[in-house]
C-alpha positions as CSV (number, residue, x, y, z in Angstrom):
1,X,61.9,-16.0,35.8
2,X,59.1,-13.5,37.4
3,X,59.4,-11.8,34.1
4,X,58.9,-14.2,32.3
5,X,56.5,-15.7,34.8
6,X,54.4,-11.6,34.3
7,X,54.9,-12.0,30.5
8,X,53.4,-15.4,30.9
9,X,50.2,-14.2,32.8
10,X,49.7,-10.9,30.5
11,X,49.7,-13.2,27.3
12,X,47.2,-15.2,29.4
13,X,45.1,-12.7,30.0
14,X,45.7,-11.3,26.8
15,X,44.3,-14.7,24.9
16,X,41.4,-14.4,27.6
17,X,40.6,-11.0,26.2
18,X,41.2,-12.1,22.6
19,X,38.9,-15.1,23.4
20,X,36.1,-13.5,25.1
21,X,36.2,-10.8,22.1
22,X,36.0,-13.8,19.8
23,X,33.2,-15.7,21.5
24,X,31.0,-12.3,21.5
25,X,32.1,-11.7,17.5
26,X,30.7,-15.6,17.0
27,X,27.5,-14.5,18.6
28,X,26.6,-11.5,16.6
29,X,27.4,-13.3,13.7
30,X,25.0,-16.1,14.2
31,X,22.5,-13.0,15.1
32,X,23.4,-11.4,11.7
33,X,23.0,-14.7,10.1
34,X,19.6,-15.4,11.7
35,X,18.7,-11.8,10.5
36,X,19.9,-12.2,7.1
37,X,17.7,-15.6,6.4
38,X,14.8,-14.1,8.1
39,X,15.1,-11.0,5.9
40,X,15.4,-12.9,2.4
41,X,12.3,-15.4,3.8
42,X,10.6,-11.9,4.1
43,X,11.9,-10.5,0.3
44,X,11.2,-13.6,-1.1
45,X,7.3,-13.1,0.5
46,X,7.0,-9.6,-1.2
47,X,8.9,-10.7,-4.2
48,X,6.2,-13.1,-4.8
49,X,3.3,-11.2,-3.5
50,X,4.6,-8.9,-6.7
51,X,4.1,-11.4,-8.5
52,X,0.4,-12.0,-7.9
53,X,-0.5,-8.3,-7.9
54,X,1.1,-8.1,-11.1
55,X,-1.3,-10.9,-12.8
56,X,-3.9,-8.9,-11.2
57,X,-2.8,-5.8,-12.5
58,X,-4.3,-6.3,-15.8
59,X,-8.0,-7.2,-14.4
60,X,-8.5,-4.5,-12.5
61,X,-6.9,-2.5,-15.3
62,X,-9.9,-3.4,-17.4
63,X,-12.7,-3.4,-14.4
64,X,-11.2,0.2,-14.0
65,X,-12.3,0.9,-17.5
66,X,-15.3,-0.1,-17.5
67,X,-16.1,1.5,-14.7
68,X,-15.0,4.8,-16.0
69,X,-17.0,4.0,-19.1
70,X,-20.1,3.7,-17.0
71,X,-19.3,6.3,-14.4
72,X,-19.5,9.1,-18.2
73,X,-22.5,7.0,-19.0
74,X,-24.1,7.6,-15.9
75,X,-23.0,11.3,-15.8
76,X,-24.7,11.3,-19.4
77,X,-27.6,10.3,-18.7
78,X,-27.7,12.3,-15.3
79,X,-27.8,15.5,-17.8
80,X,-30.7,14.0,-20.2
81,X,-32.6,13.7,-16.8
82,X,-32.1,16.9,-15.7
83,X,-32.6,18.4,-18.7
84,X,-35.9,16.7,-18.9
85,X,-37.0,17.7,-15.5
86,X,-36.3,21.4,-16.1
87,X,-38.6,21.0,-19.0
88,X,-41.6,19.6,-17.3
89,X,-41.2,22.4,-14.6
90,X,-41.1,24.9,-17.4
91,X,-44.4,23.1,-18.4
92,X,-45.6,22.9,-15.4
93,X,-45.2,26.8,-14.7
94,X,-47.2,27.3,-17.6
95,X,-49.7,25.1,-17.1
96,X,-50.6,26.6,-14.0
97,X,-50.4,29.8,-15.0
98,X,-52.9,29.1,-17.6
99,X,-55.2,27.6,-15.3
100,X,-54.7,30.8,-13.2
101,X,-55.4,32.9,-15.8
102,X,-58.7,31.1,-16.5
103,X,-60.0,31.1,-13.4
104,X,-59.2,34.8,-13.4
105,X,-61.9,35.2,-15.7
């Protein structure tokens, strides 16, 4: 009878073990669960921030072009300038050196 009476208490303690075990599992499932939804709120966010960017895509594409086209223009025109600054001081070198010589004489 004790034995059984020890038997009785270690399966007791056994089911308290297997039940507290249990109760802990059922937690960190609902946390996993909580987890999981708040991840797929936060793929389903990106998935259709994606989304946007890529309708954009092809604007900025284009304003990127343009941009380039006038950044070369700009370049371009940069070069005529300084090109036709250099000019003038060349002009301008001998124009004063012609007034130097004439006043030389």
């Amino acid at each position: 009878m004790e034995k059984e009476l020890e038997q009785l208490r270690d399966a007791t303690k056994a089911a308290s073990a297997i039940a507290a075990r249990a109760t802990n599992l059922e937690t960190e499932l609902a946390r996993l669960q909580h987890d999981s939804i708040s991840d797929m709120r936060a793929a389903e966010e990106t998935m259709s921030e994606a989304v946007e960017l890529r309708k954009l895509l092809p604007k900025m594409e284009s304003k990127v072009e343009l941009l380039e086209r006038e950044v070369e223009f700009l370049k371009k025109d940069k070069s005529e300038s300084e090109e036709k600054i250099r000019d003038l001081e060349k002009k301008i070198g001998a124009l004063e050196k012609k007034d130097v010589d004439e006043r030389n004489k």
